[in-house]
PyMOL Python script that loads the backbone (N, CA, C, O; Angstrom):
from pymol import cmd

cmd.read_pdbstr("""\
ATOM      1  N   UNK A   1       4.862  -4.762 -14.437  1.00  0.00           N
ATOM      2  CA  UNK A   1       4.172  -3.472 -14.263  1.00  0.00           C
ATOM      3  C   UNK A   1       3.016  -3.633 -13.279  1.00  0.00           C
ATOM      4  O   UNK A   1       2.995  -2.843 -12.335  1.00  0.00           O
ATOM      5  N   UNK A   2       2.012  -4.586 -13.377  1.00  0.00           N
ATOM      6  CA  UNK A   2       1.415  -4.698 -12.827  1.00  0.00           C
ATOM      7  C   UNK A   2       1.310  -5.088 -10.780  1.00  0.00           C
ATOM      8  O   UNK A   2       0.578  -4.833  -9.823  1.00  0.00           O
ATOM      9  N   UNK A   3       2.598  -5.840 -11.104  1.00  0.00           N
ATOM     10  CA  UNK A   3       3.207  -6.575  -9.746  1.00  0.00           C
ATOM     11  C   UNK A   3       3.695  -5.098  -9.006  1.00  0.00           C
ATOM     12  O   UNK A   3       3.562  -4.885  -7.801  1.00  0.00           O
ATOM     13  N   UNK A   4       4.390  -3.959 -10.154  1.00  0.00           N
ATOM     14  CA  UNK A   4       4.636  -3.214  -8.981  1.00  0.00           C
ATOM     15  C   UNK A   4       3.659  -2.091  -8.302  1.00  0.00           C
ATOM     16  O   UNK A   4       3.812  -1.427  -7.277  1.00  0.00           O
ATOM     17  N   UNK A   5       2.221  -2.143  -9.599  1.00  0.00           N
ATOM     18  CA  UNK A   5       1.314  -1.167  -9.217  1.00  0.00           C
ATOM     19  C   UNK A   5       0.880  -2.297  -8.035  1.00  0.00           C
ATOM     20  O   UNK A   5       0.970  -1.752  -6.935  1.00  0.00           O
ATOM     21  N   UNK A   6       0.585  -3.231  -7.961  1.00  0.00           N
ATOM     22  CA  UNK A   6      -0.134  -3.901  -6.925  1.00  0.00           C
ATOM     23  C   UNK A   6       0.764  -4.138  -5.337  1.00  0.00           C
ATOM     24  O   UNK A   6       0.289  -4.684  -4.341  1.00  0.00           O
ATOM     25  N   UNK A   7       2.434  -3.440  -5.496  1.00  0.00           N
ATOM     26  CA  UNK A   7       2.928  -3.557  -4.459  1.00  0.00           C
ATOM     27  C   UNK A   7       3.075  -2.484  -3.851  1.00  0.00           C
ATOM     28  O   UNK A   7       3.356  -2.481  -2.652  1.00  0.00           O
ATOM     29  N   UNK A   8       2.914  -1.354  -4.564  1.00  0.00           N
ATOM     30  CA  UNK A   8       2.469   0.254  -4.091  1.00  0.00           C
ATOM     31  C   UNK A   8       1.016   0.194  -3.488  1.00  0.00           C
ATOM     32  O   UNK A   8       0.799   0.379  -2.291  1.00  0.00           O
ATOM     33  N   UNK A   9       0.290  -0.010  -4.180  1.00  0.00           N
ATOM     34  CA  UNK A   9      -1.060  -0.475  -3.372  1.00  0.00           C
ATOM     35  C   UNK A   9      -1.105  -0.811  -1.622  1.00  0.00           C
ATOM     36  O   UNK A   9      -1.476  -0.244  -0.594  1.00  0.00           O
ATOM     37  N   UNK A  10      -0.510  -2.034  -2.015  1.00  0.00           N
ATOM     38  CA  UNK A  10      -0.636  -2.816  -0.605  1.00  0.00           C
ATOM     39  C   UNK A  10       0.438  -2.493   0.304  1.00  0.00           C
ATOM     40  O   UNK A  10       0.615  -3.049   1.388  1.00  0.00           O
ATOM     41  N   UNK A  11       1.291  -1.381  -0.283  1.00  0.00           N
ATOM     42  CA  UNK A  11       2.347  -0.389   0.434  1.00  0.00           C
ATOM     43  C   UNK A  11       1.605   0.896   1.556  1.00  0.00           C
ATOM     44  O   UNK A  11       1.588   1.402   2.678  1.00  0.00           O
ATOM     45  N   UNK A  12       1.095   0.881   0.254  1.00  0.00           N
ATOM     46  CA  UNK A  12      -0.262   2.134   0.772  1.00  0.00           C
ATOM     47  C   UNK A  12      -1.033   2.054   1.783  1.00  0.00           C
ATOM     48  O   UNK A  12      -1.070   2.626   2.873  1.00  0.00           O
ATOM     49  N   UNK A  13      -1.745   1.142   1.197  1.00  0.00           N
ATOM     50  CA  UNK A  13      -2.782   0.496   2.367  1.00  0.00           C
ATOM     51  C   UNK A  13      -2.169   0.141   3.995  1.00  0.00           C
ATOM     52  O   UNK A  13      -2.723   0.450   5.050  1.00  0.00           O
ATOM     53  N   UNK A  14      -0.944  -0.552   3.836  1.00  0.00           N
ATOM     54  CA  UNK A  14      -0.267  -1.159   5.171  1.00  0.00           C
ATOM     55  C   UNK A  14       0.080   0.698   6.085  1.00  0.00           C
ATOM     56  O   UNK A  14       0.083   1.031   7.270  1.00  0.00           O
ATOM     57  N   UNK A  15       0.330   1.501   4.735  1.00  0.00           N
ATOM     58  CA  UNK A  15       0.902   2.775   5.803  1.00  0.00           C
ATOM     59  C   UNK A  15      -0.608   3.835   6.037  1.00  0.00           C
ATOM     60  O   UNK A  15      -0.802   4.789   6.790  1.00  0.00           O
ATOM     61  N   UNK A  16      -1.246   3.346   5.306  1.00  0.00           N
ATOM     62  CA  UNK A  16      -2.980   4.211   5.797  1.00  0.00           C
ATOM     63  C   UNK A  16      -3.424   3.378   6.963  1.00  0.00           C
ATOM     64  O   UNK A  16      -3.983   4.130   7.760  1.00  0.00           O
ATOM     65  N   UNK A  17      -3.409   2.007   7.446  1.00  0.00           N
ATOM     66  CA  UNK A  17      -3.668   1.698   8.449  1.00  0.00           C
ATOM     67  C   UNK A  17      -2.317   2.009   9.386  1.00  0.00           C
ATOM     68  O   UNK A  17      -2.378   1.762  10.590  1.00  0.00           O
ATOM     69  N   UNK A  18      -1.553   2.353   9.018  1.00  0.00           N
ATOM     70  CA  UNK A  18      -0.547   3.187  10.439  1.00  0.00           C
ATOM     71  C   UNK A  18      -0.954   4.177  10.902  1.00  0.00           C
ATOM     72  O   UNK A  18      -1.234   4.488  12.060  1.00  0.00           O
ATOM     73  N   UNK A  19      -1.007   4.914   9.589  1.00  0.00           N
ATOM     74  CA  UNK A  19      -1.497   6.709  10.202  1.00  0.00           C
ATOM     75  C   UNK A  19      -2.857   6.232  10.933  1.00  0.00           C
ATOM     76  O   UNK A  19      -2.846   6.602  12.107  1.00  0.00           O
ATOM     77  N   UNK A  20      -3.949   5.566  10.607  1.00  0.00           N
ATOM     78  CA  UNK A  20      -5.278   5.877  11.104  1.00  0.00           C
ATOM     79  C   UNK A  20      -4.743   5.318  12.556  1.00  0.00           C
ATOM     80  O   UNK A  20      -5.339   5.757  13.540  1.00  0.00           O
ATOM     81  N   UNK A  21      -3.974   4.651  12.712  1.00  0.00           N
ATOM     82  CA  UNK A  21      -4.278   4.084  13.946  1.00  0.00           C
ATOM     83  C   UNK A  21      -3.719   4.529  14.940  1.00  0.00           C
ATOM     84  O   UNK A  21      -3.960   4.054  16.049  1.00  0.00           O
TER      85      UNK A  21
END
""", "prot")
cmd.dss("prot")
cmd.show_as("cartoon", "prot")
cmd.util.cbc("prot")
cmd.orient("prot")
């Protein structure tokens, strides 16, 4: 559970630095 909240996370993060950039 945890492994997959923490791979949505860093899913997230990798596609918020797409859009900003």
């Amino acid at each position: 559970m945890v492994i997959i909240i923490t791979t949505i996370i860093m899913l997230l993060q990798f596609v918020i630095h797409i859009y900003l950039y």
